[in-house]
mmCIF file of the N, C-alpha and C atoms, coordinates in Angstrom:
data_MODEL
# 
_entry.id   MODEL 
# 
loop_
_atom_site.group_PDB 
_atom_site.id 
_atom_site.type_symbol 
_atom_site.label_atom_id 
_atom_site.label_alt_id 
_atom_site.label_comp_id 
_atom_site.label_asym_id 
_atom_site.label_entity_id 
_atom_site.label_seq_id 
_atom_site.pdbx_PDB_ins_code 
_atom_site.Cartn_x 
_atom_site.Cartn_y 
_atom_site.Cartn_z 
_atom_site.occupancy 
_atom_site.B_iso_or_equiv 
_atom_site.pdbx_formal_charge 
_atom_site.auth_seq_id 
_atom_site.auth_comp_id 
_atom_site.auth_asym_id 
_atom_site.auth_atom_id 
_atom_site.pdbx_PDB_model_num 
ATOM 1   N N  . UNK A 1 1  ? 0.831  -1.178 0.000   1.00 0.00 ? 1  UNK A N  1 
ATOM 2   C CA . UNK A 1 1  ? 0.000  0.000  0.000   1.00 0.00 ? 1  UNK A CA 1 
ATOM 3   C C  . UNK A 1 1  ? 0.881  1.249  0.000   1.00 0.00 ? 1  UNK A C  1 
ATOM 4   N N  . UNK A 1 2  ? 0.774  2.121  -1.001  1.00 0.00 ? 2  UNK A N  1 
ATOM 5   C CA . UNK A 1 2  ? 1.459  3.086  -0.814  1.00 0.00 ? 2  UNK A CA 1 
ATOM 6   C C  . UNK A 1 2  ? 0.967  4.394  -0.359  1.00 0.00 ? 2  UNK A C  1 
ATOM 7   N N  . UNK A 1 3  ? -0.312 4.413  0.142   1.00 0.00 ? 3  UNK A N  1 
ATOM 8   C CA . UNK A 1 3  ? -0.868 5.369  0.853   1.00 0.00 ? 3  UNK A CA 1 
ATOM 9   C C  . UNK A 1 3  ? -0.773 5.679  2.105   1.00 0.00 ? 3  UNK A C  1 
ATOM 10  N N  . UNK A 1 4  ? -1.414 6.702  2.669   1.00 0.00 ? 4  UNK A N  1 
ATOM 11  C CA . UNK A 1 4  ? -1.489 7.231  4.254   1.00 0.00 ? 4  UNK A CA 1 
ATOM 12  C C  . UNK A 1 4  ? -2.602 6.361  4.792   1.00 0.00 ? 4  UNK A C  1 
ATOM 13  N N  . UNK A 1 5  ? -2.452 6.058  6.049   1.00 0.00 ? 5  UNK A N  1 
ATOM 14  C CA . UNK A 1 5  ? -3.420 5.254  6.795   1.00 0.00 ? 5  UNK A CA 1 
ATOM 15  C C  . UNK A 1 5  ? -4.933 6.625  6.776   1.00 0.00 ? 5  UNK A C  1 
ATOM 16  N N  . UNK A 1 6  ? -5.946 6.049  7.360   1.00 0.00 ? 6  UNK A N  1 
ATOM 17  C CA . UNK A 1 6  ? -6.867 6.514  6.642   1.00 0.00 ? 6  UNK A CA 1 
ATOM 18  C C  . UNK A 1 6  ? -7.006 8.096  7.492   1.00 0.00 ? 6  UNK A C  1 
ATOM 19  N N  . UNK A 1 7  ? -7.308 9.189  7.404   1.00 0.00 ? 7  UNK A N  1 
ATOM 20  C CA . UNK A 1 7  ? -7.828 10.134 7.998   1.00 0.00 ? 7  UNK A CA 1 
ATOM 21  C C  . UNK A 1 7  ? -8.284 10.746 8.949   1.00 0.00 ? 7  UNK A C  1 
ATOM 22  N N  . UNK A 1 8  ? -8.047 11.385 10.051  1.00 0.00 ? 8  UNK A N  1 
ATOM 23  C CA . UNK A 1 8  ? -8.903 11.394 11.254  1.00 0.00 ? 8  UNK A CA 1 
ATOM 24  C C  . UNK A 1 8  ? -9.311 13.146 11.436  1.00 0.00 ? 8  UNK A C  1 
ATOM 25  N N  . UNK A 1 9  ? -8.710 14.037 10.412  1.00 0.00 ? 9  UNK A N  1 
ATOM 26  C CA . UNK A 1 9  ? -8.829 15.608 10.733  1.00 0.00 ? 9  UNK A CA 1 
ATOM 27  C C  . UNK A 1 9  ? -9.021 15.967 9.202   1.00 0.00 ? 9  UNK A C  1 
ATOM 28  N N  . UNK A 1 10 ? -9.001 17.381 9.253   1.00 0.00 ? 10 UNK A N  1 
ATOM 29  C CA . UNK A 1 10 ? -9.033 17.932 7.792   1.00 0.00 ? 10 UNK A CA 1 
ATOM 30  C C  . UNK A 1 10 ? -7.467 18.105 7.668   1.00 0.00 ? 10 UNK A C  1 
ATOM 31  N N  . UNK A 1 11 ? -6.886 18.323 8.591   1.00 0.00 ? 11 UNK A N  1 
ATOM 32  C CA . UNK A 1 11 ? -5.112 19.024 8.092   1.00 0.00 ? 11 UNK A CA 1 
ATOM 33  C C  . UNK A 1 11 ? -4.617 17.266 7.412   1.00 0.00 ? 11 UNK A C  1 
ATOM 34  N N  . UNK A 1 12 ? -4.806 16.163 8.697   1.00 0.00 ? 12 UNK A N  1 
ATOM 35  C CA . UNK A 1 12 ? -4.284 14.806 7.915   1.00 0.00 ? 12 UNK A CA 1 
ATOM 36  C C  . UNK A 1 12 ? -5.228 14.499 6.097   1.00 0.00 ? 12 UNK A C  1 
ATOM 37  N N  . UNK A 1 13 ? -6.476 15.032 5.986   1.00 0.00 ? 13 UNK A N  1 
ATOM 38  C CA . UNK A 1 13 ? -6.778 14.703 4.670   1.00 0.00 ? 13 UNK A CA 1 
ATOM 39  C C  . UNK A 1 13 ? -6.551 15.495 3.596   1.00 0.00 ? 13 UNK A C  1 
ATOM 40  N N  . UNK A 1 14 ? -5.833 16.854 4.204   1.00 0.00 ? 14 UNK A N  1 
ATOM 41  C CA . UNK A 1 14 ? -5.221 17.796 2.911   1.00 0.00 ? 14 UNK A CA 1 
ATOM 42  C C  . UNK A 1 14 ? -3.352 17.373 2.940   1.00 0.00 ? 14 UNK A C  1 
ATOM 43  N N  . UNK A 1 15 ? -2.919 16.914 3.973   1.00 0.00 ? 15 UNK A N  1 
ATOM 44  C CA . UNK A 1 15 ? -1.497 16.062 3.638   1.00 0.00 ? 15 UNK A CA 1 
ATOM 45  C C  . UNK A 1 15 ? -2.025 14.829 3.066   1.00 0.00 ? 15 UNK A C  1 
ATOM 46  N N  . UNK A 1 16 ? -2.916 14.157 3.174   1.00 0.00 ? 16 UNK A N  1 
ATOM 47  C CA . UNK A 1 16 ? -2.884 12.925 2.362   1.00 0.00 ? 16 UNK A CA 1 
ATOM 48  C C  . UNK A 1 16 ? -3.369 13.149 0.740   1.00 0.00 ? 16 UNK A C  1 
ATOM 49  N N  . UNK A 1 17 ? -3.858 14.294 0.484   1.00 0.00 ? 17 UNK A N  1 
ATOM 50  C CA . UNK A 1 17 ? -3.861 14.576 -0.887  1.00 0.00 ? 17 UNK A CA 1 
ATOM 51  C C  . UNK A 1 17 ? -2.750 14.723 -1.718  1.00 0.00 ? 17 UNK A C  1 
ATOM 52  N N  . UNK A 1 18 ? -2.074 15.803 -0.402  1.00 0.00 ? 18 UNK A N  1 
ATOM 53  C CA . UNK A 1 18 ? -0.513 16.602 -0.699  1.00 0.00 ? 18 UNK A CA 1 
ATOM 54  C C  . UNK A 1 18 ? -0.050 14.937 -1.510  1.00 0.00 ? 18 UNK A C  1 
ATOM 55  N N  . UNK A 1 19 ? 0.171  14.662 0.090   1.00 0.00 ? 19 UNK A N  1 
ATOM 56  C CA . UNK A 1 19 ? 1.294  12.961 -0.835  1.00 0.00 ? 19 UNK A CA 1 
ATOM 57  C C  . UNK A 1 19 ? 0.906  12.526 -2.040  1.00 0.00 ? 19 UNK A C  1 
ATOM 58  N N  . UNK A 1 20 ? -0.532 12.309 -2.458  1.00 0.00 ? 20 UNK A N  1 
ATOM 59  C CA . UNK A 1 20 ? -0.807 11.474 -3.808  1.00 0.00 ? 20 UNK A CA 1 
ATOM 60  C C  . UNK A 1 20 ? -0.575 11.686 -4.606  1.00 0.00 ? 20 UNK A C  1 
ATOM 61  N N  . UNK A 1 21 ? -0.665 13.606 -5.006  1.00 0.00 ? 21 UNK A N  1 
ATOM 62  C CA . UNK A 1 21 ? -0.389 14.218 -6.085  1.00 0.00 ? 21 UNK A CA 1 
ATOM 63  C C  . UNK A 1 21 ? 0.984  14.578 -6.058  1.00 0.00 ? 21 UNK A C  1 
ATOM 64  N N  . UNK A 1 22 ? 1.871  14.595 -5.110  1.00 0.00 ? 22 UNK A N  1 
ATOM 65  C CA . UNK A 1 22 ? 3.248  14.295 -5.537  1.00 0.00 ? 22 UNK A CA 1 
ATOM 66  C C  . UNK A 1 22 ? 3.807  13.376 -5.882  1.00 0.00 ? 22 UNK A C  1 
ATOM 67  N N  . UNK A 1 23 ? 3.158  11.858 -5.145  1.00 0.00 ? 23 UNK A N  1 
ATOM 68  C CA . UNK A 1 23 ? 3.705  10.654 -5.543  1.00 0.00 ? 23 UNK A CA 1 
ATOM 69  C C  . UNK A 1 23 ? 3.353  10.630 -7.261  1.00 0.00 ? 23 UNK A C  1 
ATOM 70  N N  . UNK A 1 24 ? 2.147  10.944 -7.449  1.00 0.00 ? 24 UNK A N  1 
ATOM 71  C CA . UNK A 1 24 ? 1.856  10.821 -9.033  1.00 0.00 ? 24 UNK A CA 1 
ATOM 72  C C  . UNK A 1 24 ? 2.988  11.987 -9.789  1.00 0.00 ? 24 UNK A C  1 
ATOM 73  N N  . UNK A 1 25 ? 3.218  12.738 -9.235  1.00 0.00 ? 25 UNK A N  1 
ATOM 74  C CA . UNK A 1 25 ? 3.608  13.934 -10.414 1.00 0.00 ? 25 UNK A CA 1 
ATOM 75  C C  . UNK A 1 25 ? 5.784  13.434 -10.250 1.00 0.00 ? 25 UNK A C  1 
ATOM 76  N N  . UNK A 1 26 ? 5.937  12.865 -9.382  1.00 0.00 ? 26 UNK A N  1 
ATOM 77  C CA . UNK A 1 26 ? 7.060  11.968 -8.975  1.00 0.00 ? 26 UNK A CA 1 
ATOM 78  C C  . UNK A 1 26 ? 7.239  10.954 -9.470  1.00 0.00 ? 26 UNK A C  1 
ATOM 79  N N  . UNK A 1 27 ? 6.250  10.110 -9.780  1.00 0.00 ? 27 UNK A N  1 
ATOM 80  C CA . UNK A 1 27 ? 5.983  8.721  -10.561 1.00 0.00 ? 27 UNK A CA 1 
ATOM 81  C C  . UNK A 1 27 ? 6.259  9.248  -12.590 1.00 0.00 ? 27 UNK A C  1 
ATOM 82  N N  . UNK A 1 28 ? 5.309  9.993  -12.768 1.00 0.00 ? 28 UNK A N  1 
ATOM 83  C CA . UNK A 1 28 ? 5.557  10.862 -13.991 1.00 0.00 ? 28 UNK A CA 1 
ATOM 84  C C  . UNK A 1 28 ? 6.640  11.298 -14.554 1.00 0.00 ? 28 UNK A C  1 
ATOM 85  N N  . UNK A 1 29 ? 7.773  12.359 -13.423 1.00 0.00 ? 29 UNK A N  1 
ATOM 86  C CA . UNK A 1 29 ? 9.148  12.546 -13.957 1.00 0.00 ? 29 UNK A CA 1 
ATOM 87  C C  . UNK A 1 29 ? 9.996  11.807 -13.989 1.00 0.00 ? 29 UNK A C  1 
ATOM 88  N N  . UNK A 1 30 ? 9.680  10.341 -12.806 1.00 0.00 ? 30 UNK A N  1 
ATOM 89  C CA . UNK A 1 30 ? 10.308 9.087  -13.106 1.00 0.00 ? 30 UNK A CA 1 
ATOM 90  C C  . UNK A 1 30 ? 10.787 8.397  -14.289 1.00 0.00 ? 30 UNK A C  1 
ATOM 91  N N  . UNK A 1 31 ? 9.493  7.967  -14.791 1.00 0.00 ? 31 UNK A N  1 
ATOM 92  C CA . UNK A 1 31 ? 9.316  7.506  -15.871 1.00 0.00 ? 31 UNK A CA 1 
ATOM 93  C C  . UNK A 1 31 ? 9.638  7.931  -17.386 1.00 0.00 ? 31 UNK A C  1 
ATOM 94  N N  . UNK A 1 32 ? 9.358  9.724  -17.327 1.00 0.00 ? 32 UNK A N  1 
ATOM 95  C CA . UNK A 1 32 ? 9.907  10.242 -18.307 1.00 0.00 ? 32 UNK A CA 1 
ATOM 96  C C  . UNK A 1 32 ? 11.727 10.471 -18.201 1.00 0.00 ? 32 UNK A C  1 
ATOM 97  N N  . UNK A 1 33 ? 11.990 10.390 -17.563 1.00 0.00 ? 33 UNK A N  1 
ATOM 98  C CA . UNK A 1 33 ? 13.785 10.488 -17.039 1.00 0.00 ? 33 UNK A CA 1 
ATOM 99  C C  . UNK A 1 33 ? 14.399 9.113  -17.747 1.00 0.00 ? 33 UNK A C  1 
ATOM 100 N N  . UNK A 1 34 ? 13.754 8.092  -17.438 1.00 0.00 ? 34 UNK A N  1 
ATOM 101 C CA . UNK A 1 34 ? 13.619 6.746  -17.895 1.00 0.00 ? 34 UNK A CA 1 
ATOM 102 C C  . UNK A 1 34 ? 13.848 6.381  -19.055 1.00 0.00 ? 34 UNK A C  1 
ATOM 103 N N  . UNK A 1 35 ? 12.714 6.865  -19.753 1.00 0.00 ? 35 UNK A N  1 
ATOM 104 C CA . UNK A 1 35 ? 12.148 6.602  -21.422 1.00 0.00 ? 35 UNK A CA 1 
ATOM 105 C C  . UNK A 1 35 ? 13.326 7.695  -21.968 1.00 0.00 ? 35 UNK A C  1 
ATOM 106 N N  . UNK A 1 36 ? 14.019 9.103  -21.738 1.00 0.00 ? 36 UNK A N  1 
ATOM 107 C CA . UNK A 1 36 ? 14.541 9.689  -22.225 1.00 0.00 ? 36 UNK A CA 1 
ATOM 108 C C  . UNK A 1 36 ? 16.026 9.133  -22.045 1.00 0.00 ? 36 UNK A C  1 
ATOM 109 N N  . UNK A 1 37 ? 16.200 8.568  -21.019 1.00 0.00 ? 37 UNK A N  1 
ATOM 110 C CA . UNK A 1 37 ? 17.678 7.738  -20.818 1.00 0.00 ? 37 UNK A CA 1 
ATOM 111 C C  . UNK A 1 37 ? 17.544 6.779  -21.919 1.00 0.00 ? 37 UNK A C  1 
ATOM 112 N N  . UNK A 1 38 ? 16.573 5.922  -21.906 1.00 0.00 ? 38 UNK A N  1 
ATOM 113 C CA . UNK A 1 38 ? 16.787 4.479  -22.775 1.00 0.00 ? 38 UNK A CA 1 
ATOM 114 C C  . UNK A 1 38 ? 16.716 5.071  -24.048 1.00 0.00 ? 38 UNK A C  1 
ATOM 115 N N  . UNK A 1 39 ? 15.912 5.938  -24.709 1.00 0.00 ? 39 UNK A N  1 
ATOM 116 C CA . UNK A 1 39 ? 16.046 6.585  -26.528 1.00 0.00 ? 39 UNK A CA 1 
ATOM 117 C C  . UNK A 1 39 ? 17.864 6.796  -26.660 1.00 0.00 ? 39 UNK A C  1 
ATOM 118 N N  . UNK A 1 40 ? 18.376 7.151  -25.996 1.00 0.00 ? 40 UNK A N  1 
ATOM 119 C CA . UNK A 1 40 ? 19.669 7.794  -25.745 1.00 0.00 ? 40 UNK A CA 1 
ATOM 120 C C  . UNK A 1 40 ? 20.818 6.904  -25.810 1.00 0.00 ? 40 UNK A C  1 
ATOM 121 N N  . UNK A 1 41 ? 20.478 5.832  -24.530 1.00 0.00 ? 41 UNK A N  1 
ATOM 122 C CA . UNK A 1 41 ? 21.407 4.683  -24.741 1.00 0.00 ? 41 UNK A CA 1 
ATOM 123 C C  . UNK A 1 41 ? 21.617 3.619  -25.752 1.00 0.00 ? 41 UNK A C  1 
ATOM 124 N N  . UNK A 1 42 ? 20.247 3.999  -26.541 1.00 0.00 ? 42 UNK A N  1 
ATOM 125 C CA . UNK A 1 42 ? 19.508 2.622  -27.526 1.00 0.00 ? 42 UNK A CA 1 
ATOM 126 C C  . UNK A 1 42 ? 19.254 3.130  -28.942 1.00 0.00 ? 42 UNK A C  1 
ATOM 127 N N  . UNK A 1 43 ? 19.498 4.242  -29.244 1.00 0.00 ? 43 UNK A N  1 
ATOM 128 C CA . UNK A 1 43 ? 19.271 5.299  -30.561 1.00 0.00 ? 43 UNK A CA 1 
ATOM 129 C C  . UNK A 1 43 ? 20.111 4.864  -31.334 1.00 0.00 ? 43 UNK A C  1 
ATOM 130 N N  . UNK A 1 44 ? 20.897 4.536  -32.073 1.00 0.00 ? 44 UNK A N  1 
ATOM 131 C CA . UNK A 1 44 ? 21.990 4.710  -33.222 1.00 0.00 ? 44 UNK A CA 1 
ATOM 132 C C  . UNK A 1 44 ? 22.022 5.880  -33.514 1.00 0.00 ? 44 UNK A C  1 
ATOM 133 N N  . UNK A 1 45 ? 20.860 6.598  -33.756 1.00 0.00 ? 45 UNK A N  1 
ATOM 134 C CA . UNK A 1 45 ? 21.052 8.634  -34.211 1.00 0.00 ? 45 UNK A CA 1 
ATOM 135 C C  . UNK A 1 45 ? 21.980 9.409  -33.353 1.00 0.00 ? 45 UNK A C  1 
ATOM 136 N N  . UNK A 1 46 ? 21.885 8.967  -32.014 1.00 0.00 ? 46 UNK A N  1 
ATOM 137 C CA . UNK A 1 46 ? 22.547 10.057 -31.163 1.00 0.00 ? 46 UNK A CA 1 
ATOM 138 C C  . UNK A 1 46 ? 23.957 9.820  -31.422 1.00 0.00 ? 46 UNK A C  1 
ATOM 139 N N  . UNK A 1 47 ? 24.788 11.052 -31.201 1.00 0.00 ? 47 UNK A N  1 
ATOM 140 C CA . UNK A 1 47 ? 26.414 11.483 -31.125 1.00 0.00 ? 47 UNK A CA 1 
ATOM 141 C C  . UNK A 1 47 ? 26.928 10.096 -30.169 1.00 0.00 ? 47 UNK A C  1 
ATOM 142 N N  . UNK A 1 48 ? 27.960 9.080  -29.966 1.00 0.00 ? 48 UNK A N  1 
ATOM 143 C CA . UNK A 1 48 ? 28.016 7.912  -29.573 1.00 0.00 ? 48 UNK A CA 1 
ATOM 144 C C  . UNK A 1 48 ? 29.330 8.941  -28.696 1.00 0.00 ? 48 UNK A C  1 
ATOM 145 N N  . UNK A 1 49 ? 29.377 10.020 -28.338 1.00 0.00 ? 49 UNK A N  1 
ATOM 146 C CA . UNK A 1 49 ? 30.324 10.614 -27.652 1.00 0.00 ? 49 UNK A CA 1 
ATOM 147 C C  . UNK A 1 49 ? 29.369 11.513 -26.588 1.00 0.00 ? 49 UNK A C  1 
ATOM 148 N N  . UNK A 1 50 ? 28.435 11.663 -26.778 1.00 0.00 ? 50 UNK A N  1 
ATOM 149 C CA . UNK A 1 50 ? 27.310 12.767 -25.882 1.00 0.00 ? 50 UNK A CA 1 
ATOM 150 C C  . UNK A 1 50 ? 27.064 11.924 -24.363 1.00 0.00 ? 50 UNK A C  1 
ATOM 151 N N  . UNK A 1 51 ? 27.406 10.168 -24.258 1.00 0.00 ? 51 UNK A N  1 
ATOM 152 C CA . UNK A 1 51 ? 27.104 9.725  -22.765 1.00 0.00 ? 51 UNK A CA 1 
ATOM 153 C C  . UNK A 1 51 ? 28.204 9.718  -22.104 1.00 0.00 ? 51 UNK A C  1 
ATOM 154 N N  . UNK A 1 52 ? 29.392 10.121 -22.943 1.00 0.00 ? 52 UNK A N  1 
ATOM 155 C CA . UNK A 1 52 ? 30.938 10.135 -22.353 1.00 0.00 ? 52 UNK A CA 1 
ATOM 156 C C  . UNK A 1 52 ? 31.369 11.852 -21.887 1.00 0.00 ? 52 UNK A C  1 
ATOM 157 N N  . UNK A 1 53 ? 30.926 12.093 -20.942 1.00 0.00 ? 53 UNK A N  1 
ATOM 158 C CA . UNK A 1 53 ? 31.249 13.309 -20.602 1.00 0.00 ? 53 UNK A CA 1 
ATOM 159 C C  . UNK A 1 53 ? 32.062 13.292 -19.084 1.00 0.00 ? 53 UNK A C  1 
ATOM 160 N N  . UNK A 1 54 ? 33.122 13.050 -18.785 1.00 0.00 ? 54 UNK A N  1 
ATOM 161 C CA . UNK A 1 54 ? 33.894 12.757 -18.121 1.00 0.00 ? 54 UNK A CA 1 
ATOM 162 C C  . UNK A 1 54 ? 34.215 14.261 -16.931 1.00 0.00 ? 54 UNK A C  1 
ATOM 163 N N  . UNK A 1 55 ? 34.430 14.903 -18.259 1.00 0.00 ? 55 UNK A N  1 
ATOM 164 C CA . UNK A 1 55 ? 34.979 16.526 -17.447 1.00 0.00 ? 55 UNK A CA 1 
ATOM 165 C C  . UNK A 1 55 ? 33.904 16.792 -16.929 1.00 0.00 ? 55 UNK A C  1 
ATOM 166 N N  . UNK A 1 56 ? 32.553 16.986 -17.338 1.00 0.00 ? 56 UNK A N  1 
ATOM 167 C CA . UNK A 1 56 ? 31.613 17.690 -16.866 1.00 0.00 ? 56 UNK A CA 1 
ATOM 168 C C  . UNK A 1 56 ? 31.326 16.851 -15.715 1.00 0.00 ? 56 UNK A C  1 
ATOM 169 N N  . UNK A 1 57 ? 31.257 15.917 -15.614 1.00 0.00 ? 57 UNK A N  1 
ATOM 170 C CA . UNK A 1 57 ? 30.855 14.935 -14.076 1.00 0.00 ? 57 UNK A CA 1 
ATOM 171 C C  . UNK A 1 57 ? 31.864 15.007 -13.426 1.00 0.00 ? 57 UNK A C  1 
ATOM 172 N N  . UNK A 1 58 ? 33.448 15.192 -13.550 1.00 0.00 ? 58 UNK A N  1 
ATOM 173 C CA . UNK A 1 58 ? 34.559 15.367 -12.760 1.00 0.00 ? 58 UNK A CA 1 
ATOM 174 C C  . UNK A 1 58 ? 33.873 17.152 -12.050 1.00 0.00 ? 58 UNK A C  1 
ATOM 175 N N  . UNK A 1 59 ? 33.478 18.333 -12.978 1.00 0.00 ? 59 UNK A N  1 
ATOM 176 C CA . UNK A 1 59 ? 33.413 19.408 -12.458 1.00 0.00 ? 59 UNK A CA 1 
ATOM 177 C C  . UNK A 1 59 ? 32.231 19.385 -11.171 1.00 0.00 ? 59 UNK A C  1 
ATOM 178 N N  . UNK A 1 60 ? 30.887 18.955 -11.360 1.00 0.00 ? 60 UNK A N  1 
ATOM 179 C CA . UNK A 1 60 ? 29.949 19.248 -11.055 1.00 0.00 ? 60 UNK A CA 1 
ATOM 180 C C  . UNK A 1 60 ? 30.017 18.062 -9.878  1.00 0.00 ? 60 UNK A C  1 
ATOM 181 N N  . UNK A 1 61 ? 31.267 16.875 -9.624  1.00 0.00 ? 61 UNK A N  1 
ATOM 182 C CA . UNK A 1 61 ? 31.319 16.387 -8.011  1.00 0.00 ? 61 UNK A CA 1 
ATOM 183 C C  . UNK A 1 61 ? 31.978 17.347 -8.009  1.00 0.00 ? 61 UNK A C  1 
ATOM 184 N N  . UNK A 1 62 ? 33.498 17.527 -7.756  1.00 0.00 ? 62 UNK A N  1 
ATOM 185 C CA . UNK A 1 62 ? 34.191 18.279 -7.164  1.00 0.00 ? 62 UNK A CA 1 
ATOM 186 C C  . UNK A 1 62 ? 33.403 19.516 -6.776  1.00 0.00 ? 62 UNK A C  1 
ATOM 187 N N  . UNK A 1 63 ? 32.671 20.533 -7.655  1.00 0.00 ? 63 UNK A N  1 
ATOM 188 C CA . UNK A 1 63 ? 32.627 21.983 -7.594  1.00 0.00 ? 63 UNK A CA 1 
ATOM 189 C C  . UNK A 1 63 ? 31.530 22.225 -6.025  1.00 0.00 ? 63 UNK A C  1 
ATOM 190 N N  . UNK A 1 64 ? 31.149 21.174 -5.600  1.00 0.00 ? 64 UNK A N  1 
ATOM 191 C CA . UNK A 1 64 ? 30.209 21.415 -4.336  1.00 0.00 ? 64 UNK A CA 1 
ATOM 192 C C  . UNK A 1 64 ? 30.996 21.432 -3.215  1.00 0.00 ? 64 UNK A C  1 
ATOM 193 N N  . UNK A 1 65 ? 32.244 20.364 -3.451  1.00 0.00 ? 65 UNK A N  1 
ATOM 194 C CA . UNK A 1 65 ? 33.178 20.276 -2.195  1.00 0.00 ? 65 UNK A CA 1 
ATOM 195 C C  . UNK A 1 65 ? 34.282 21.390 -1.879  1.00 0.00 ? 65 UNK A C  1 
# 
């Protein structure tokens, strides 16, 4: 069950809305993150150098620390 146990106030049944419609709108960018990774990894069209970006993932750990 991935819901809130059931309700007992109005504040617990406007957080249990809160959660659903984030879990859905969370579930959504999931999935599209997903489907746009696999076109990418699985394309023949795309640049076969565009998933090799080494520097830019070396900058963007380091640059927080």
């Amino acid at each position: 069950n991935l819901g809130l146990q059931d309700s007992s106030s109005p504040l617990m049944e406007q957080l249990n809305f809160f959660h659903d419609h984030t879990l859905l709108i969370l579930t959504m960018i999931t999935i599209l993150v997903g489907y746009i990774m696999g076109m990418l990894m699985f394309n023949k069209f795309t640049n076969r150098y565009l998933l090799h970006g080494q520097t830019i993932e070396i900058i963007w750990t380091v640059l927080p620390a």
